[in-house]
C-alpha positions as MATLAB code, in Angstrom:
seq = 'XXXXXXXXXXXXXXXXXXXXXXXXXXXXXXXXXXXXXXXXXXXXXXXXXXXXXXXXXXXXXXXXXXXXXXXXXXXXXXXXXXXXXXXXXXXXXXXXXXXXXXXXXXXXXXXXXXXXXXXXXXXXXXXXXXXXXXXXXXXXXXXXXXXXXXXXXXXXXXXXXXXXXXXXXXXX';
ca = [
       0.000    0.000    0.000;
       2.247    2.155    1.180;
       4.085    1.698   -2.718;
       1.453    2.701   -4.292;
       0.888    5.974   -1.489;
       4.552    6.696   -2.829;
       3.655    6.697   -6.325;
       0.305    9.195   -5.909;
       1.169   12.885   -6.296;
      -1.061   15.203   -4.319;
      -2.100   18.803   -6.906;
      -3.310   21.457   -4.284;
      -6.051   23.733   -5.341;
      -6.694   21.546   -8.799;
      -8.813   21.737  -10.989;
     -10.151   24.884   -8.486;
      -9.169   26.660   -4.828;
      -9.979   23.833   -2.427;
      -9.277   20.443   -4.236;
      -6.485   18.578   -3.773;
      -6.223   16.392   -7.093;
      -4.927   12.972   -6.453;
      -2.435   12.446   -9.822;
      -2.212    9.456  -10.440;
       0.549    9.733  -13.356;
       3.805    8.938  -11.707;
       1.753    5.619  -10.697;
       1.220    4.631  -14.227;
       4.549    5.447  -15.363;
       6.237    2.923  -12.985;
       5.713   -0.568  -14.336;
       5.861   -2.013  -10.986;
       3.830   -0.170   -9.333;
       0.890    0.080  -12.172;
       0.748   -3.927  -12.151;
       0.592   -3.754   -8.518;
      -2.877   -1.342   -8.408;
      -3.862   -3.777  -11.097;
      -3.474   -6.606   -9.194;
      -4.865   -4.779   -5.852;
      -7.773   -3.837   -7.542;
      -8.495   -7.618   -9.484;
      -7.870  -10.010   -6.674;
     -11.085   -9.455   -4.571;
     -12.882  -10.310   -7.900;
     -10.775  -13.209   -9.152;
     -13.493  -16.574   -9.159;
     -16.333  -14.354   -8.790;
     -17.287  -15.359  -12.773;
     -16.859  -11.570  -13.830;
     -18.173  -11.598  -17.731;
     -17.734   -7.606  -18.447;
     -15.610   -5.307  -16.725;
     -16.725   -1.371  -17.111;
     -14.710    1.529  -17.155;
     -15.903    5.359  -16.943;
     -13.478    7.824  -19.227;
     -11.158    8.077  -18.854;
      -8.983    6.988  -16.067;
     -11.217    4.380  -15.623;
     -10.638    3.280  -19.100;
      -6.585    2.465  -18.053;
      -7.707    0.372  -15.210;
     -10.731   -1.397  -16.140;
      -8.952   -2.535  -19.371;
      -5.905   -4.133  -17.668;
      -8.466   -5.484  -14.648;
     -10.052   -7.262  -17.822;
      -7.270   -8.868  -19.057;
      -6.496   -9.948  -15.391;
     -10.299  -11.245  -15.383;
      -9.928  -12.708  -18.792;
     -13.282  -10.664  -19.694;
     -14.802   -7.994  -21.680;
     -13.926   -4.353  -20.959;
     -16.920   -1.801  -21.752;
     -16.193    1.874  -22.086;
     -18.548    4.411  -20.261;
     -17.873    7.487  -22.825;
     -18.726   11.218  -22.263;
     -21.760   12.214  -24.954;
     -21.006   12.384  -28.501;
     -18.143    9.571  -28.489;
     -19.623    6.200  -29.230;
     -21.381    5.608  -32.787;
     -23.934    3.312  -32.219;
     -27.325    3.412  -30.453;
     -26.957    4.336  -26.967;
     -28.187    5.126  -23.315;
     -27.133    7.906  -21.754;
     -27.478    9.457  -17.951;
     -27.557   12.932  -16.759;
     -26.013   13.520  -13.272;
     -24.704   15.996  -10.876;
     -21.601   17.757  -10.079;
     -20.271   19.711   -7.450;
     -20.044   22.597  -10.088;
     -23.051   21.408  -12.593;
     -24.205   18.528  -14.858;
     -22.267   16.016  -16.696;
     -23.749   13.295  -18.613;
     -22.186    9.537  -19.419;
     -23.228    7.475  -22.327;
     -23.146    3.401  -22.861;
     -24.064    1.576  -25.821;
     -27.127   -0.581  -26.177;
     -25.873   -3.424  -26.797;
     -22.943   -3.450  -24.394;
     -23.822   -5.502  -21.833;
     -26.788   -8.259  -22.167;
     -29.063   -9.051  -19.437;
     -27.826  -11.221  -16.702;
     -24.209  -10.751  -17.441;
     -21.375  -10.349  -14.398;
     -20.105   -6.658  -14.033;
     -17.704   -5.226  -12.544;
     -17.547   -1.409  -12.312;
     -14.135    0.477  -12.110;
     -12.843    3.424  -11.745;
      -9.545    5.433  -10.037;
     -11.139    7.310   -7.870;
     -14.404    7.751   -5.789;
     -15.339   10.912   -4.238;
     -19.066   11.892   -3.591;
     -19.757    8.831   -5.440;
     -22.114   10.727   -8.624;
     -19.713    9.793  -11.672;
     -19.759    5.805  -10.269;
     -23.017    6.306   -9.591;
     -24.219    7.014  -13.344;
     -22.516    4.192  -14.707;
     -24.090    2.145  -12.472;
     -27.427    3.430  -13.701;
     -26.251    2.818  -17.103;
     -25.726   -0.792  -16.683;
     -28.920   -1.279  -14.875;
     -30.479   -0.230  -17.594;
     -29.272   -2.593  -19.823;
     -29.967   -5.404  -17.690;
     -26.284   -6.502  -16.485;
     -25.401   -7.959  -12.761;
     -23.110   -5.935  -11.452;
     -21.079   -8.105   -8.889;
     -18.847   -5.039   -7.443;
     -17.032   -2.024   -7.952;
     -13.534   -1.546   -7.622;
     -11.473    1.830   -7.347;
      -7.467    2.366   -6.090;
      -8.419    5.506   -4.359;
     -11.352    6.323   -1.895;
     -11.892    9.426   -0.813;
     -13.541    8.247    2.104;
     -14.548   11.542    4.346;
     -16.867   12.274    0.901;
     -19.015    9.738    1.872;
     -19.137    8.436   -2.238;
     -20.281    4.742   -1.194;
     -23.667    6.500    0.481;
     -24.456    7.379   -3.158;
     -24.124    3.810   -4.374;
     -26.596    2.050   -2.141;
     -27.686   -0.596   -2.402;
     -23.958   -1.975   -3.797;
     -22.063   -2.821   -1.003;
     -19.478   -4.909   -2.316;
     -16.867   -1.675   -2.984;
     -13.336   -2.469   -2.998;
     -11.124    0.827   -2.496;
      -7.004   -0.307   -2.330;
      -5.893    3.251   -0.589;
      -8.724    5.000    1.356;
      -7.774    8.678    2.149;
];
């Protein structure tokens, strides 16, 4: 843990006065210590029959495709609007400074297939929180959700209810 603490760069008052950014970039850069988080982050998961692993853009595009591989399963992108071709579903949800809105395509996940959500980070939980609303929608089982960093003193994993099975490697 404390490796991968090391590797985490902390970006005072980013992207605004107030937020400390966790930067996750020398982490990636360092072979070791990306396979580690990898690992970290696929091992609660490993037997648990995972069909589809998700990923929200775009950091959680970087892990959820390597957790995948781990997995041997699928990796589904969650894409920011106007980035995926085909017919798609799309959620609306809230920021601390506005709206965003994810986007998932139709035919990305089938009913009754084993999910698992991932993503770096959760904070108030709202990003994580749309995809999982996206994959409800299309009818998949989402098994768990894993992130490297929590945020914990946000309170994100009130936001996810009723998943309880959140996996967070480093909680802050």
């Amino acid at each position: 843990m404390q490796q991968l603490t090391r590797l985490i760069r902390d970006i005072p008052d980013w992207p605004k006065p107030g937020i400390v950014f966790k930067d996750i970039t020398p982490l990636l850069r360092d072979p070791a210590g990306l396979a580690l988080a990898v690992e970290m982050m696929a091992n609660p998961f490993r037997g648990r029959g995972i069909d589809i692993v998700c990923g929200a853009e775009s950091r959680g595009f970087i892990f959820g495709t390597a957790i995948a591989l781990a997995l041997s399963a699928g990796f589904v992108p969650i894409r920011k609007p106007k980035k995926l071709p085909f017919t798609k579903h799309a959620v609306e949800y809230g920021l601390e400074y506005g709206t965003d809105t994810l986007e998932v395509h139709t035919d990305a996940v089938t009913k009754g297939q084993r999910v698992l959500m991932v993503d770096d980070l959760l904070a108030t939980g709202g990003t994580m929180r749309a995809c999982l609303d996206l994959i409800d929608k299309l009818g998949g089982n989402i098994v768990g959700i894993t992130v490297l960093i929590e945020l914990a003193f946000l309170n994100g994993r009130q936001c996810l209810k009723p998943y309880d099975n959140v996996h967070a490697v480093i909680r802050v």
